[in-house]
N, C-alpha and C positions, 0 to 999 in steps of 0.2 A: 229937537236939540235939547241938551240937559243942560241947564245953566246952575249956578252955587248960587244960593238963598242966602240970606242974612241969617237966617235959624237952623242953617245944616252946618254942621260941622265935618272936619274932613274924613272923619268914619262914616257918618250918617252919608253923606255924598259918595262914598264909593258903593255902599250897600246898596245905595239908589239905582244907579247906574250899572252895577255890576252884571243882572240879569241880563238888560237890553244887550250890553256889549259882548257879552259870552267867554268874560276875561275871568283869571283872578283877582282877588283882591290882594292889595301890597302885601311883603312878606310880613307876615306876623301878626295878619288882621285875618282871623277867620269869618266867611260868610255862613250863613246864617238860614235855617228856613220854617216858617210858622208850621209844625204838623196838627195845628188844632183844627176843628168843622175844615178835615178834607174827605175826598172822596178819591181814591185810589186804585189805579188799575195795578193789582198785584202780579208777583213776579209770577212764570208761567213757564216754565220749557218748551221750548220751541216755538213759543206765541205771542211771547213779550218782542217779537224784535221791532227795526222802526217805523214797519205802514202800521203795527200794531195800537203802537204808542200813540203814532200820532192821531191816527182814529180815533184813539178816548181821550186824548187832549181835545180833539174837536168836536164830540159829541158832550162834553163838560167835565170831563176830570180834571180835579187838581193837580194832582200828582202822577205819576209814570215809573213803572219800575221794569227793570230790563228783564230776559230770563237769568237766574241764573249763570255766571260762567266762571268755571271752574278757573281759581288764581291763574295755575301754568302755563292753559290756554292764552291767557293775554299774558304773560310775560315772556310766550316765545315768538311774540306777535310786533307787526311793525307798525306804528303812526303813521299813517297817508292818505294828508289833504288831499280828496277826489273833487278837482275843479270842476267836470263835467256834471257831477251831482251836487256839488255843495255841499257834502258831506266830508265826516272825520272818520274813515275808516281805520279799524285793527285788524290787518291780513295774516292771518297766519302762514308763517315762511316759509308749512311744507306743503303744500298745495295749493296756497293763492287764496283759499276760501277766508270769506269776511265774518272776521269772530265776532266783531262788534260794532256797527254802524251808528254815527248819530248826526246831528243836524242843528242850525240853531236854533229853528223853533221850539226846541223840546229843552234847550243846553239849561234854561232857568228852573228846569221841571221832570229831566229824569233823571232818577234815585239807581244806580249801579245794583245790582247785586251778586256777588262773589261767594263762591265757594271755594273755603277756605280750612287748612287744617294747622297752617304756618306763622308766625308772627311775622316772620322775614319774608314768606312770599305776599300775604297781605301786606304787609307795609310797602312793599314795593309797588306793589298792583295798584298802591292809593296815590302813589306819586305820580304813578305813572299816567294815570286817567283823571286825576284832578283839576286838569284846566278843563276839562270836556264835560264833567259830570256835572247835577246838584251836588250829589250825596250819594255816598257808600254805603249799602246794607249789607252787613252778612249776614248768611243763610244757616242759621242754625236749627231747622226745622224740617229739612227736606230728611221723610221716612225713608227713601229712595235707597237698595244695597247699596251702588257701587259709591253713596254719597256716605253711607255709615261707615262701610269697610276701608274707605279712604279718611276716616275720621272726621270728615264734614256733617254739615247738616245736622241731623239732629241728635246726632255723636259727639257734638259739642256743648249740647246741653247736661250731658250727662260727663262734662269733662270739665264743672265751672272753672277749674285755673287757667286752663288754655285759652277757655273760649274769654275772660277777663282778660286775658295778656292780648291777644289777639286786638280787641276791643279798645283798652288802654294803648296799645301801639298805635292802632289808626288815628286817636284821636289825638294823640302826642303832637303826629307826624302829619297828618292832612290839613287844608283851609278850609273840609267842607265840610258839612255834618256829617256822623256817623251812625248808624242806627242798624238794628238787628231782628231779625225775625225768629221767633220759636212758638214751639207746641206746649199745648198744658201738659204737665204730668198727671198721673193718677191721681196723685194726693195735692190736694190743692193749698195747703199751708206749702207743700214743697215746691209748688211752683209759684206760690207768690215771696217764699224767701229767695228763691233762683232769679227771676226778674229781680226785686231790692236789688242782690249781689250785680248784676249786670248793668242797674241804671248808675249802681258808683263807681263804673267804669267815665264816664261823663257822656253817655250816648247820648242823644236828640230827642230819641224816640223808639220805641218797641211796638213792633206787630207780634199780635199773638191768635195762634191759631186756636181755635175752641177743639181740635181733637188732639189724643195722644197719638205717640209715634207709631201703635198698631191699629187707630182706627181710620176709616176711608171716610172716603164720602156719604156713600150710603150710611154711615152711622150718624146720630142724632149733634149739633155742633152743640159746644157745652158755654151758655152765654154765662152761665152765672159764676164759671172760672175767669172767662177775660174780664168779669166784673168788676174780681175780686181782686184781681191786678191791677184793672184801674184806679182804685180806688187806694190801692196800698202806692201807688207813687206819685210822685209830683211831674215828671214827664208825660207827654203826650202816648197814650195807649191805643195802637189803631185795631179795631176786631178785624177779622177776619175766620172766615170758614164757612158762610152762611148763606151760597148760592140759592142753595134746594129753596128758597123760602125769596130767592128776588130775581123779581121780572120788570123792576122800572128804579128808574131814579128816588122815588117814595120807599118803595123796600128798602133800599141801603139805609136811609137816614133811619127807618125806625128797628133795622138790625144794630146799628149803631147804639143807639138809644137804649133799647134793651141790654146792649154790652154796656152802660154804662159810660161810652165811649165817647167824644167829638167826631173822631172819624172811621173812615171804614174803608178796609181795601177788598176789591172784588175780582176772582179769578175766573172760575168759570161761567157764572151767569154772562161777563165780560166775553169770554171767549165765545159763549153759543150766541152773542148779539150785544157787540160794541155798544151802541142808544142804548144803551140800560142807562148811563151815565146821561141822557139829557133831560135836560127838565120839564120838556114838551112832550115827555114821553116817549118808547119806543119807533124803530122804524121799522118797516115789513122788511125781511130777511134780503131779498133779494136787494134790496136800497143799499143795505149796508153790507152786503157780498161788493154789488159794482166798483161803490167809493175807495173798499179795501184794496182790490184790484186795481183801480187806477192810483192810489199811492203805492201799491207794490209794486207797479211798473215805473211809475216816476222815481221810484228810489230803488230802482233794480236788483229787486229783492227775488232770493235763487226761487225758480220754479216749484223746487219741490219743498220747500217751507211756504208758500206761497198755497199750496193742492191742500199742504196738510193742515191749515189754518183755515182753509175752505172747509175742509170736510170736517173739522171741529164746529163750523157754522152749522151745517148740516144734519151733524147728528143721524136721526133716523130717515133721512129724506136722501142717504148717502144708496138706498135702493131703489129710488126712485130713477126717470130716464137720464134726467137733470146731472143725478148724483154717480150713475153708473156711467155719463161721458165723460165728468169731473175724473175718475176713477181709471178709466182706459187716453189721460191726457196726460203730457210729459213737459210739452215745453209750455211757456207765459203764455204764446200765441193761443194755442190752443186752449187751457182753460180760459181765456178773454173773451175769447169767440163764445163761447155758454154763455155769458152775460153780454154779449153785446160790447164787449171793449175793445175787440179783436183789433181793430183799424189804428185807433186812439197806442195800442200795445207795439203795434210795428212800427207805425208813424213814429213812435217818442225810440224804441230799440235802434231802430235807422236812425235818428238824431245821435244818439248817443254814440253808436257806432264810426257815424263820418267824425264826431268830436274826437275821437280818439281815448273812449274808456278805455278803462284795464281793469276786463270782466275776467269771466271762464274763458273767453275765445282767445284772450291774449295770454293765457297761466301757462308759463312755465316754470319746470322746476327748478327752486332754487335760483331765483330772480329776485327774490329778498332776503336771501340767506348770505349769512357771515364764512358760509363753511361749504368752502372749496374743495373737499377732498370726495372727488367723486366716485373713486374707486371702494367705496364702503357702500354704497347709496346707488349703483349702477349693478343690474343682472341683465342678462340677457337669457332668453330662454326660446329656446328653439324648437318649434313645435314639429317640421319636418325638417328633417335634415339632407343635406343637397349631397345628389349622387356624385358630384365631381369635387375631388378633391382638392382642387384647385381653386374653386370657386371667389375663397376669402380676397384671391389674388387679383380677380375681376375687376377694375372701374367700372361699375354700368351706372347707367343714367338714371339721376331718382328727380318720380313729379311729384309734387309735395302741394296740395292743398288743404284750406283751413277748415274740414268737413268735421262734422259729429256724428255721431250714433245716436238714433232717436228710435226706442225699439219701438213705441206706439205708431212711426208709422208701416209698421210693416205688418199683415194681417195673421200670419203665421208663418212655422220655422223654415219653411220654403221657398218664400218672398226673401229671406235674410240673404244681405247682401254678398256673405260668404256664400250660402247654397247660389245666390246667381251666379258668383264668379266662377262658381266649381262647372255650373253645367256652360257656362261660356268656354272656358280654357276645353272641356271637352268637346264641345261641337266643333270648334277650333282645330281637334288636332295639337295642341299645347300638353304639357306636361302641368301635374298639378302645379294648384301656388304653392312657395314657399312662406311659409311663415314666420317673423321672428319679431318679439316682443323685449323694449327695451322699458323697465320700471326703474322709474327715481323718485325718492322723496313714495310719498302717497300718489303717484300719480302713473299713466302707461302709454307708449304710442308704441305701432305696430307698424313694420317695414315688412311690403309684398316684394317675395322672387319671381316676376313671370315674364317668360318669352325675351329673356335678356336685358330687361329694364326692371327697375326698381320704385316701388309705390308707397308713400305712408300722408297719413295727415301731420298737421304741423297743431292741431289739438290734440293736448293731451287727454285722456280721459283716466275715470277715476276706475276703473276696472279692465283686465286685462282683455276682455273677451269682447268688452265692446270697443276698445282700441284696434283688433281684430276687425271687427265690422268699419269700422273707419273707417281701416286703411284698404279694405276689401271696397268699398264705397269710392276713395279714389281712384283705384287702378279701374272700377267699372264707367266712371268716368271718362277719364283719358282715353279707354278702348271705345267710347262712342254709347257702351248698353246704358250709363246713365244720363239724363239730362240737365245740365246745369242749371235751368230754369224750373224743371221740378224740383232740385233739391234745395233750389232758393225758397221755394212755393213752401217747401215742408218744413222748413229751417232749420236743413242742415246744415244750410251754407248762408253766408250773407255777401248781400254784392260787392264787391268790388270797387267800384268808380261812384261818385258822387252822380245822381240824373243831370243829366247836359251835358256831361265833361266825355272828354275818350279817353281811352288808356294813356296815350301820350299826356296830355294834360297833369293825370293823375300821376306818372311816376314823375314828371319834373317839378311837382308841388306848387301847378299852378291853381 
């Protein structure tokens, strides 16, 4: 319990307090954060998200930065408490997918980062995720095309009045700190007069990458430019760029060190092995594969940012037998089962499931959306078309279960659930299926014609061809060729009824 001290005053007492509670502080009172002797897991595309995060908060970093995410992305996005997780989810309202997840273990200690070309959509983007964040970084740094040609990244270093308005808006307008990341320039008086211009914006603190915007990785990082930066401001200067050269918690500090710097953020050394950050030293790879995996299931983090944050572990071991099952796996169960989490993966997916998340298996479209006009956002597209022209005119009966497409489990194009249903309708004596695919928003479900009845899943999927398979997957169903117990086993399907209950139980909400 926090109690007021005779020698806190009611600023110093809210600061206090304000991390544990995961609040803001009162209107008008900005909080605050030390960037000096930290160690930093930097931002990362596609590998900052939150089993990431939380990994290097728990192997020793200080600080947490998210990847990257483009302003419009979160501002076409919805705020939604996930009670089931205890999470603060940002959904994106056209397809359900989670832009930005967070938690409150991390809420005192992860740093935003935005890509940004707007004053008005940054300043909004600051409003908007300010109760949830530390701190706002924008990304002035990323070499990346579609981040230059969108005027982001580190097309705003070469834009200083934007990239200052930009900078001065946040910090106008937000409670939390503000801070910016950039690359040196060629000429190093012009990137230590560019940094000045940006710290008299009033930012917190500057990461600065030791390469220019044409050099990689493979190029040598330039310590004696972030130096030269440090030394020219009175802000906090965190290095960055200096993987190739750290493999433990001791390399950062004396990368640091040599940048002249207190602290130091780490990308990819972080990425090929989170324990860089602990102080006891690294962990053998598979240690820190398992952990990653069981928070990526405990925070139902998508499969396939999940595989690809594996095989970034991985590296060259991704040909190995290890990396080549890694490689032909689709869904959490399956890459679990490699390390040994398989059980731990279901058991906690089953938990989640009878609670009542709202994953991929519950998305549909435009379930967060403001915009009801569905007649812009609705195709249908007819793959055969029915000999009777009367057809439209039909009632026929539709069985609708909540199946997906998982092409890894099927061993070739043979096995696919359309080629079974083709050669069933044929042994049959039946007329081919009919096919017809409805797309809305980013997403597709598929409605089967066959034998007078009508088939589709009630999951959407994100492409049209495996909405196909879906729905070909149920009509083999309900005909008997597939087994509902296998496609539980493979997880295409998930059960139904809680263990012990009967259907009756379950539809009266006992």
């Amino acid at each position: 319990m926090f109690t007021f001290s005779e020698t806190d005053t009611d600023h110093n007492f809210w600061r206090r307090i304000t991390p544990a509670l995961g609040a803001v502080l009162p209107d008008g009172m900005k909080s605050t954060i030390d960037y000096r002797n930290k160690l930093i897991l930097a931002p990362m595309v596609r590998v900052g998200t939150l089993p990431m995060r939380l990994l290097a908060l728990e192997y020793g970093a200080d600080l947490v930065y998210t990847e990257e995410i483009v302003d419009w992305k979160l501002l076409r996005a919805e705020r939604y408490i996930n009670e089931v997780l205890g999470t603060i989810d940002y959904i994106d309202t056209t397809d359900g997918t989670v832009v930005f997840r967070t938690c409150t273990e991390e809420r005192p200690k992860v740093i935003l980062q935005i890509g940004t070309a707007s004053v008005e959509r940054a300043v909004a983007v600051g409003k908007l995720v300010q109760d949830d964040v530390a701190a706002i970084d924008v990304n002035m740094g990323c070499p990346k095309d579609f981040s230059i040609k969108g005027g982001m990244g580190v097309a705003l270093l070469y834009d200083l009045p934007r990239a200052k308005a930009i900078l001065e808006a946040l910090v106008a307008t937000v409670q939390i700190p503000v801070t910016c990341k950039i690359r040196v320039m060629p000429d190093l008086e012009e990137t230590v007069r560019w940094a000045q211009e940006l710290q008299s914006t009033g930012i917190s603190a500057i990461g600065v990458h030791g390469r220019t915007k044409t050099e990689r990785p493979r190029d040598p990082v330039n310590e004696e430019a972030i130096a030269a930066v440090a030394k020219a401001l009175h802000i906090p200067v965190i290095a960055n760029g200096g993987s190739q050269s750290i493999t433990r918690r001791h390399d950062v500090l004396k990368f640091a060190q040599r940048c002249a710097t207190t602290s130091a953020m780490v990308a990819r050394a972080a990425e090929w092995n989170c324990s860089v950050f602990r102080p006891d030293g690294p962990l053998p790879l598979d240690d820190v594969i398992r952990r990653y995996l069981e928070l990526s299931v405990r925070y139902d983090n998508s499969p396939s940012n999940t595989k690809y944050c594996v095989q970034m572990m991985l590296r060259s071991l991704q040909e190995t037998p290890i990396g080549r099952r890694l490689l032909d796996s689709q869904t959490m169960q399956q890459i679990c089962d490699i390390w040994d989490r398989g059980e731990y993966c279901r058991e906690t997916q089953l938990r989640y499931h009878y609670a009542g998340i709202k994953g991929r298996r519950a998305c549909r479209p435009r379930t967060l959306s403001t915009d009801d006009n569905e007649a812009n956002d609705t195709k249908k597209q007819c793959v055969e078309e029915s000999n009777n022209q009367n057809d439209h005119q039909i009632v026929e009966p539709l069985h609708e279960e909540n199946v997906c497409f998982i092409r890894s489990n099927f061993a070739d194009d043979t096995t696919l659930p359309k080629s079974k249903l083709y050669l069933h309708a044929l042994r049959s004596g039946l007329g081919r299926a009919q096919y017809e695919v409805q797309q809305k928003d980013k997403l597709f479900r598929a409605f089967i014609r066959l034998d007078g009845q009508r088939y589709t899943s009630s999951f959407w999927e994100k492409n049209k061809r495996y909405a196909e398979q879906a729905a070909a997957l149920v009509c083999l169903l309900k005909r008997g060729v597939e087994s509902r117990d296998e496609l539980i086993r493979n997880g295409a399907m998930l059960p139904m009824e809680r263990p012990g209950t009967d259907a009756e139980e379950t539809e009266n909400g006992v």
